[in-house]
C-alpha positions, 0 to 999 in steps of 0.5 A, spaced: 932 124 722 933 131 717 926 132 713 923 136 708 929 135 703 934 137 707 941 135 707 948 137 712 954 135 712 962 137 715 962 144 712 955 146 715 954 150 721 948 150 725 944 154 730 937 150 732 931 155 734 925 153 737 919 158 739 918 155 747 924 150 751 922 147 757 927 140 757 929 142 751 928 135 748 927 137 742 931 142 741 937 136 743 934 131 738 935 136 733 941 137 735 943 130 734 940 129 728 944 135 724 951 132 728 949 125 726 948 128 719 955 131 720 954 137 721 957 143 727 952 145 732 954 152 735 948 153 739 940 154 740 936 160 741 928 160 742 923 165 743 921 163 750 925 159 756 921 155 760 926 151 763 931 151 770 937 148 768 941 153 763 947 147 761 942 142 760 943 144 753 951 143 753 951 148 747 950 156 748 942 159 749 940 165 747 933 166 749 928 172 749 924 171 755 927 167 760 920 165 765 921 160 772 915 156 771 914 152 778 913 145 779 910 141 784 910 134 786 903 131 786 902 131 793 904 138 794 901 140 788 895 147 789 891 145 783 892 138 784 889 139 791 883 143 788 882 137 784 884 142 777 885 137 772 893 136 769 893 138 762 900 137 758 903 143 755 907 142 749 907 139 743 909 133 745 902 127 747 
């Protein structure tokens, strides 16, 4: 949903930034929010790209830093092997 007072419809055009996409969940979910509000998306932009899938968007996006982060299954896992414990990135719990 829109907060903050913040209202779309048909005639608005809307480019949703983020600082750091991994999934790019959020930047979907907002995505959705402004197209439910009846609004056009025309593309995302963020500060840093973390993310391997460039279409997982399906809309264009610019980023300024584009960073291949690796991901390891547990059992093949370096940190996991020395017994480093998991912290999760990100905004999300």
């Amino acid at each position: 949903m829109l907060r903050r007072g913040f209202t779309l419809g048909p005639d608005d055009r809307v480019v949703v930034i983020e600082d750091v996409i991994t999934t790019g969940l959020s930047t979907r979910e907002t995505c959705d929010a402004a197209q439910a509000a009846g609004a056009r998306v025309l593309g995302a932009g963020a500060i840093i790209d973390r993310g391997a899938d460039a279409a997982r968007l399906n809309i264009p996006l610019q980023a300024l830093v584009q960073m291949q982060v690796a991901a390891y299954q547990p059992e093949a896992c370096p940190l996991c092997a020395a017994g480093t414990p998991v912290v999760k990135p990100g905004s999300r719990a």
